[in-house]
DOPA-250697 format. One line per 2 residues: their letters; for each residue x negated, y, z of N, C-alpha, C. Coordinates in Angstrom, 2 decimals, decimal comma. Each point is the difference from the previous one (the first is absolute). Example, Ala and Ser with C-alpha at 12.3 -4.5 7.8 and 13.67 -1.06 7.14 Angstrom:
REM DOPA-250697
AS> -13,19 -5,69 7,80 0,89 1,19 0,00 -0,90 1,20 0,00; 0,35 1,05 -0,72 -0,82 1,19 0,06 0,77 1,09 0,73
REM end
This chain:
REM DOPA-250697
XX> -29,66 -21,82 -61,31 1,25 -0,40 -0,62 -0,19 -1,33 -0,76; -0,94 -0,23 -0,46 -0,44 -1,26 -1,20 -0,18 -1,30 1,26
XX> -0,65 0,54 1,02 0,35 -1,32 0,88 0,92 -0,30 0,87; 0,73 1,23 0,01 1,48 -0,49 0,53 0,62 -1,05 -1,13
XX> -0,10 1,10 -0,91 0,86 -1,57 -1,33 -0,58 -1,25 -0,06; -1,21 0,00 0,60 -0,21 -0,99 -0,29 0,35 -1,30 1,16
XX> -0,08 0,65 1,47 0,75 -0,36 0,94 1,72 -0,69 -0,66; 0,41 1,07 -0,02 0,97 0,04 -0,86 0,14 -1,19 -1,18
XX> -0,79 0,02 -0,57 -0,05 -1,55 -1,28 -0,07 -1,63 0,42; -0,90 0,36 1,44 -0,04 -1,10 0,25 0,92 -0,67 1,25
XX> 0,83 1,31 0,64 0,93 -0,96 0,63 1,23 -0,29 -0,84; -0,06 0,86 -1,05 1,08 -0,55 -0,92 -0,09 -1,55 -0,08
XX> -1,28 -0,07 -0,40 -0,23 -1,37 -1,12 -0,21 -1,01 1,12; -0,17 0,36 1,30 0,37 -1,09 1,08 1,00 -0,35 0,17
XX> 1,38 0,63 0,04 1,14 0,32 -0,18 0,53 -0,98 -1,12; -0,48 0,16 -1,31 0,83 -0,37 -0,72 -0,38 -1,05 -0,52
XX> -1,32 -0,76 0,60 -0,57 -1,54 0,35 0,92 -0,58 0,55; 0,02 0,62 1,43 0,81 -0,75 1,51 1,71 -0,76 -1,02
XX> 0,38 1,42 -0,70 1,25 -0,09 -0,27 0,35 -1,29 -1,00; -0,99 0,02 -1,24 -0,48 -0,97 -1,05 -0,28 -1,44 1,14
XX> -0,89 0,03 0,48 -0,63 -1,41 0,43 0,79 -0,51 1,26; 0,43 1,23 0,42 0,50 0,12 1,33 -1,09 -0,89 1,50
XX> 0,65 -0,20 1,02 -0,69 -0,36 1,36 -0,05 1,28 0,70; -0,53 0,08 0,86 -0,27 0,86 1,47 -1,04 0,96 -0,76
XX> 0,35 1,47 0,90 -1,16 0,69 -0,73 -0,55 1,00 1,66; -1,14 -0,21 -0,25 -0,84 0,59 0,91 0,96 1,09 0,91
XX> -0,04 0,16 1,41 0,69 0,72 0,59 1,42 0,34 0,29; 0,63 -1,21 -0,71 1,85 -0,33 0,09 -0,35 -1,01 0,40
XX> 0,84 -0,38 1,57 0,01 -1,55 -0,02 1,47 -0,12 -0,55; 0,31 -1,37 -0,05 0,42 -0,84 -0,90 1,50 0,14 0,70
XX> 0,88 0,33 -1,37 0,95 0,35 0,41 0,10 1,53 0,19; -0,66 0,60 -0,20 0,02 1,68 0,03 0,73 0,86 -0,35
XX> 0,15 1,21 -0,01 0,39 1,10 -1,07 -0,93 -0,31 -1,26; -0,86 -0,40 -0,14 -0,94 0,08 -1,27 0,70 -1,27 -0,99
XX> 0,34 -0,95 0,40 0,62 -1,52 -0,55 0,91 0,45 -0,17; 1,07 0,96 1,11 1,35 0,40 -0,32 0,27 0,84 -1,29
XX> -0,95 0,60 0,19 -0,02 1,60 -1,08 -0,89 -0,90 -1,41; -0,77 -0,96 -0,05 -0,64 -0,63 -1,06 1,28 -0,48 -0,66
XX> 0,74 -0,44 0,43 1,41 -1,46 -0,32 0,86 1,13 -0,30; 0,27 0,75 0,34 1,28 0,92 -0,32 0,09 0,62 -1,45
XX> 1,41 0,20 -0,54 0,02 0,31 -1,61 -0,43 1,41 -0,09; -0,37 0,67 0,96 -0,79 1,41 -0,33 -1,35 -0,34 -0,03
XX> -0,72 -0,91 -0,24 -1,47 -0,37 -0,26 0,33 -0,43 -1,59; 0,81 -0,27 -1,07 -0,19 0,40 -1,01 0,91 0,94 -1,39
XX> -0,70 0,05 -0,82 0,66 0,83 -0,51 0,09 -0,75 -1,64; 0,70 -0,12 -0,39 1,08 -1,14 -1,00 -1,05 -1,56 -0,17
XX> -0,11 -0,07 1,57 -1,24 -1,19 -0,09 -0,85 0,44 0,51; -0,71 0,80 -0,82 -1,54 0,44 0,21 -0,37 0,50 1,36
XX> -1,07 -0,91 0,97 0,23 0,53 1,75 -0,60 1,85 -0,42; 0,28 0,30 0,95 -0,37 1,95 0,40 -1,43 0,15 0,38
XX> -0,21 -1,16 0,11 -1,32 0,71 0,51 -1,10 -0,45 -1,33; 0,46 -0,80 -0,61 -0,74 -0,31 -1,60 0,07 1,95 -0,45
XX> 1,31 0,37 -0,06 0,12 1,23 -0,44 -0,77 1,24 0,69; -0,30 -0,26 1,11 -0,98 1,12 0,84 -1,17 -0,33 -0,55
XX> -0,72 -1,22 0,15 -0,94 0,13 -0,75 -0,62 0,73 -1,41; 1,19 -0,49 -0,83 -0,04 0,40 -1,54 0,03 1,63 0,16
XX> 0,22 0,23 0,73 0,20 1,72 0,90 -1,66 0,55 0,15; -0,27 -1,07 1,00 -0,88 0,37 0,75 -1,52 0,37 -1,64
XX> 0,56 -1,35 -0,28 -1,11 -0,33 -1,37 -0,17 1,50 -1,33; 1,21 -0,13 -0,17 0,84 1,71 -0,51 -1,31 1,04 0,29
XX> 0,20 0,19 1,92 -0,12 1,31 0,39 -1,67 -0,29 0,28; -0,41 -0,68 0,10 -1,84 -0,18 -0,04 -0,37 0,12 -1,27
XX> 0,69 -0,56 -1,25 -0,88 0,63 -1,38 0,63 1,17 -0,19; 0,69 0,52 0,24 0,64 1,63 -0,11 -1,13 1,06 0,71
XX> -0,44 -0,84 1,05 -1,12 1,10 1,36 -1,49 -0,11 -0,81; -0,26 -1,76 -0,33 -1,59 0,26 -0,44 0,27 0,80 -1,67
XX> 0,93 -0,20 -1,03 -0,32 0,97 -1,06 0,68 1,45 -0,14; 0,32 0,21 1,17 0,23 1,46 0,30 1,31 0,22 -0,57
XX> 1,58 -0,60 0,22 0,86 0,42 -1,24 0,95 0,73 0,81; -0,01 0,89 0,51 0,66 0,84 0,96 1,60 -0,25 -0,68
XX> 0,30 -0,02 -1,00 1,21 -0,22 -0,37 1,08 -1,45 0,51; -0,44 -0,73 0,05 0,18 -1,44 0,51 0,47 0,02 1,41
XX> -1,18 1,25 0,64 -0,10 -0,22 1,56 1,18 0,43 1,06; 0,55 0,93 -0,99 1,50 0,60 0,73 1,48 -1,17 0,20
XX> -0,05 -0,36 -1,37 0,75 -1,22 -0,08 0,11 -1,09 1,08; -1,61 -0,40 -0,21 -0,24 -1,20 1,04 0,25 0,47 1,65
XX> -0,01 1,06 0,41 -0,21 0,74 1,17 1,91 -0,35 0,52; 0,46 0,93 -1,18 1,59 -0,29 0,23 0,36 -1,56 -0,01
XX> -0,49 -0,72 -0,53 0,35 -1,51 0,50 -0,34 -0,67 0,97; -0,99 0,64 0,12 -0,83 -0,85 1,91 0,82 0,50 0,99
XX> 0,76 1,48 -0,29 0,63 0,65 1,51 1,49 -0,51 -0,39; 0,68 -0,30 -1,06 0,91 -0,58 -0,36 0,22 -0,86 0,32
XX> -0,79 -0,91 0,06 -0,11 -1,97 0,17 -0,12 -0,22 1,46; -0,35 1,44 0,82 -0,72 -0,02 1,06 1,27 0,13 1,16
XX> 0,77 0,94 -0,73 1,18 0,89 0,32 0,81 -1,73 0,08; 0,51 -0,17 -0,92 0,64 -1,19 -0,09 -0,03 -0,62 0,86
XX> -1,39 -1,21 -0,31 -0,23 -0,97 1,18 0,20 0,16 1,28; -0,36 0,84 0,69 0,01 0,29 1,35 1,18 0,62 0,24
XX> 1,01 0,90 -0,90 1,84 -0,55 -0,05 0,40 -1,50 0,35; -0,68 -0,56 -0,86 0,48 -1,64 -0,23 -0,24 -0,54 1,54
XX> -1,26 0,21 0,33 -0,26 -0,96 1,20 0,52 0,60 1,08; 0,09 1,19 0,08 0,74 0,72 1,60 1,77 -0,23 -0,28
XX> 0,53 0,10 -1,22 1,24 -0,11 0,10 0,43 -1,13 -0,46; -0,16 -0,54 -1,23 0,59 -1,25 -0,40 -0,64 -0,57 0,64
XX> -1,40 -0,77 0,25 -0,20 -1,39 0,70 -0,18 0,38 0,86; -0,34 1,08 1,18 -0,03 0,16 1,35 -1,10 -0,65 0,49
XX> -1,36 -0,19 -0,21 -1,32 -0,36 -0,01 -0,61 0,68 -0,83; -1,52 -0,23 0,73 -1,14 0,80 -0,72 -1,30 -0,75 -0,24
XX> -0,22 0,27 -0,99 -1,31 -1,24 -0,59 -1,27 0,92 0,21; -0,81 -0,42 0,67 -1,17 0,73 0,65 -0,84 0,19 -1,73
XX> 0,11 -0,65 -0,69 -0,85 -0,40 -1,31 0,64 1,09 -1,06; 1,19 0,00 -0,21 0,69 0,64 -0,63 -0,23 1,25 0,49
XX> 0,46 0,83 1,22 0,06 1,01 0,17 -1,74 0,70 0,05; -1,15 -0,98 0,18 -0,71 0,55 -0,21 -0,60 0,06 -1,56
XX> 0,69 -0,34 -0,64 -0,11 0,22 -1,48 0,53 1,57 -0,69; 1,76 -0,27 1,04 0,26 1,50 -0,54 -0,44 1,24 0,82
XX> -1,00 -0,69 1,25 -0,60 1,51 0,78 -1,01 0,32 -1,45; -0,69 -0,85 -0,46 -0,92 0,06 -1,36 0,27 0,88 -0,82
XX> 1,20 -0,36 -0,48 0,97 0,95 -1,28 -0,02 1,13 0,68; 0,31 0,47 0,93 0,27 1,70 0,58 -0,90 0,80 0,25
XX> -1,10 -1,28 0,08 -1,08 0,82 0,34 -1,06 0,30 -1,22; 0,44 -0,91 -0,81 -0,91 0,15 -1,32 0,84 1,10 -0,84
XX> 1,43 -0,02 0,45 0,49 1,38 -0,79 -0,33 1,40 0,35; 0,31 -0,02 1,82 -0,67 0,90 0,15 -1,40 1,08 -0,25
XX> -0,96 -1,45 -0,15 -1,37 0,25 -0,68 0,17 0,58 -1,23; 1,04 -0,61 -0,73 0,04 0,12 -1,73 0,62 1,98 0,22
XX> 0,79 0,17 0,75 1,08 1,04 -0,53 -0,99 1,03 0,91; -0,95 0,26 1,01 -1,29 0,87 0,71 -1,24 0,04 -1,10
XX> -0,17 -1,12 -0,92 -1,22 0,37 -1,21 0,89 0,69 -0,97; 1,29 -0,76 -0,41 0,55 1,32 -1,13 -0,16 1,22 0,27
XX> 0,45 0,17 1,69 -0,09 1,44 0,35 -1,23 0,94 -0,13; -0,92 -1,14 0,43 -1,15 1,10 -0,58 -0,53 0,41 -1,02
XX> 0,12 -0,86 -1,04 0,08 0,27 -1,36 0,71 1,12 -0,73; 0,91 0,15 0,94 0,98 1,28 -0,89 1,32 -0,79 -0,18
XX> 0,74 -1,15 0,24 0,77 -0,77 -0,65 1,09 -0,31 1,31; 0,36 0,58 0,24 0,71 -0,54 1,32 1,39 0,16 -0,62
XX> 0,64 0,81 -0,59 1,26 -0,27 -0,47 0,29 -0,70 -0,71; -1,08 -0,74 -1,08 -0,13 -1,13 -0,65 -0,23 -0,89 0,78
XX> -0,80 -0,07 0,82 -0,05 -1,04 1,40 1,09 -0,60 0,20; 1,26 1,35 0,78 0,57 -0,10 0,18 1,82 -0,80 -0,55
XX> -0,27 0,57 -0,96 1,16 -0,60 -1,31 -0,03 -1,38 -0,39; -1,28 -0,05 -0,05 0,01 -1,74 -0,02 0,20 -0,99 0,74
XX> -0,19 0,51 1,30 0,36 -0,50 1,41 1,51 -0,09 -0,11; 0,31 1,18 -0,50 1,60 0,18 -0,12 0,81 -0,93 -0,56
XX> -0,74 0,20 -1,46 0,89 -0,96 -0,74 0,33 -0,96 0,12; -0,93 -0,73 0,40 -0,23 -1,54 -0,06 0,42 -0,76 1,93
XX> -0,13 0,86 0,88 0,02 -0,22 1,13 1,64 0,69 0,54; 0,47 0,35 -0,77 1,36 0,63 0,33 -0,10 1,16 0,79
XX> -0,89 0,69 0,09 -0,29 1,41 0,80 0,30 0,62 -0,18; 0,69 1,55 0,05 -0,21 1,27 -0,82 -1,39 0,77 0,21
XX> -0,80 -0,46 0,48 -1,02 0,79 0,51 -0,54 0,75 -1,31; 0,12 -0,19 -1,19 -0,56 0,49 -1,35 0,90 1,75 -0,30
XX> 1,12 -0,17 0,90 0,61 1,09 -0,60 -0,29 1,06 0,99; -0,13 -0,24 1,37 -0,50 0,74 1,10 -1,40 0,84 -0,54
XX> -1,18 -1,04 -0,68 -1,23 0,51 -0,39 0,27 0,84 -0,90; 1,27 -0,31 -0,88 -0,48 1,63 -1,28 1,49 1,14 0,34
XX> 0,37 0,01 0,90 0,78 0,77 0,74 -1,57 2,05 0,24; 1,01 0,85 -0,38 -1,11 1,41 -0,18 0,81 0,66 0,75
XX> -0,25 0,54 1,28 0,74 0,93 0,89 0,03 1,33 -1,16; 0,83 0,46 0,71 0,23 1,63 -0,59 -1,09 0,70 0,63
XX> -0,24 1,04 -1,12 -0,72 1,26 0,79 -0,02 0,75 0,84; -0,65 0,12 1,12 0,38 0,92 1,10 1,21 -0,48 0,93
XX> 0,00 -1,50 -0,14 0,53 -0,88 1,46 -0,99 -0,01 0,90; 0,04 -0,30 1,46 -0,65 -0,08 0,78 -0,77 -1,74 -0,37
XX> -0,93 -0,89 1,09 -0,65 -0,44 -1,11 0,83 -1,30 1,34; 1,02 0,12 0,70 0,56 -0,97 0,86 1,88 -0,07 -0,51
XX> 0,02 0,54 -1,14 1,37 -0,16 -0,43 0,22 0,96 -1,57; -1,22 -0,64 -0,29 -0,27 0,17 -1,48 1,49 -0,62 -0,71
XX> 0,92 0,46 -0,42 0,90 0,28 -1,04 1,07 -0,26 1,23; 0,24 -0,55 1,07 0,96 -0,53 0,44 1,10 1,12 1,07
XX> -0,58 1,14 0,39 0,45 1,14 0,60 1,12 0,88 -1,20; -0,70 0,48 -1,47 0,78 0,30 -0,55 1,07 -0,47 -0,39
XX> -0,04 -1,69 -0,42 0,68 -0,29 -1,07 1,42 -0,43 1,81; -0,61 -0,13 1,27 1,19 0,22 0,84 0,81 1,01 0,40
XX> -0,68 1,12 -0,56 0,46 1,52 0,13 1,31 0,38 -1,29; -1,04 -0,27 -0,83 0,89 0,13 -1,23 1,56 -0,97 -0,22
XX> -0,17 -1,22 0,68 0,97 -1,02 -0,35 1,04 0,46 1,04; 0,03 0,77 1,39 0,91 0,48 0,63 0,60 1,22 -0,49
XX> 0,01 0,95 -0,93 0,50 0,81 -0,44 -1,07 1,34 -0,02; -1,20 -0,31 0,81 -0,53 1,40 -0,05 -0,94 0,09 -1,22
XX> 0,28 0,82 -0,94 -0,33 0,28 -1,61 -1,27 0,74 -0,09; -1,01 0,50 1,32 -0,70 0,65 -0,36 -1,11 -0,94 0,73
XX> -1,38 -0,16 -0,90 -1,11 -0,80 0,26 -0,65 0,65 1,24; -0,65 -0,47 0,79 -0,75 -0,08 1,32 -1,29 0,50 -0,88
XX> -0,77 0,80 0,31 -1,38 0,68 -0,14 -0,45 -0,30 1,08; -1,38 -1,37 -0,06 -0,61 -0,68 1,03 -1,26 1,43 0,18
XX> -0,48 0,17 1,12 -1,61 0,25 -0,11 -0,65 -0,72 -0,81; -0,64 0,98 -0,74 -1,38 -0,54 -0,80 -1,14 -0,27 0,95
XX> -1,08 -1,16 -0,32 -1,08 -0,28 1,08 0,50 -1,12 1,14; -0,59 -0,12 0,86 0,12 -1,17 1,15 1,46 0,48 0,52
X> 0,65 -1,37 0,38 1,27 0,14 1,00 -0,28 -0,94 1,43
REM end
């Protein structure tokens, strides 16, 4: 995960050179989706180019990993799949091009979240994993994780059989088998 971000840090900061100094950047020829999508007003944000801001991200989520601040890490997770979510909105629908540089920045983010939200899990933390992903990334996935089936649902329609039984008029609860279904 620490060298994905760091993958991750540094095509930012190629990114947000090209954008600053500007010229041709390795693997767009000239005239590209990459020049197109560099020049366009979704490359900044009140000024400041986006990919200065991935970095400051990226920078974020590497001292968060080497001093261990698990708290930080949910946050940052929901902004990489957020930013990730976005962009690749932006380029398939508004500009209708795809920046080979860019999109492999936000394959980065998904995959470094993914990494991030599979170590919460093993830790014990996955609904916290999860929530933070949520919050910050516009997900509900946080509310799915602390969702508690009822007792003695089957374990393939844990709460969702009764509460369809009950909502059609029939008043008396379903008694699942106890044990495997």
């Amino acid at each position: 995960m620490f060298a994905l971000a760091l993958g991750g840090l540094a095509v930012s900061v190629g990114l947000f050179y090209r954008h600053v100094v500007g010229g041709g950047i390795a693997g767009c020829g000239g005239g590209g989706a990459c020049e197109e999508l560099l020049a366009s007003r979704w490359s900044q944000v009140l000024g400041v180019p986006v990919a200065g801001l991935g970095g400051l991200t990226y920078v974020v989520l590497l001292g968060s990993l080497a001093a261990n601040l698990r708290r930080l890490l949910s946050p940052l997770l929901g902004l990489l799949v957020g930013a990730a979510a976005w962009f690749i909105f932006v380029q398939a629908v508004l500009v209708g091009r795809f920046c080979p540089w860019c999109m492999t920045l936000h394959g980065i983010g998904l995959l470094v979240t993914a990494l991030g939200v599979w170590r919460q899990a093993g830790s014990g933390g996955t609904a916290r994993a999860l929530q933070g992903v949520g919050g910050c990334g516009g997900s509900g996935a946080g509310h799915v994780a602390n969702f508690r089936p009822a007792a003695g649902d089957p374990p393939h329609r844990r709460g969702w059989r009764r509460r369809a039984l009950t909502a059609v008029g029939d008043s008396r609860p379903r008694q699942w088998p106890q044990g495997r279904v």
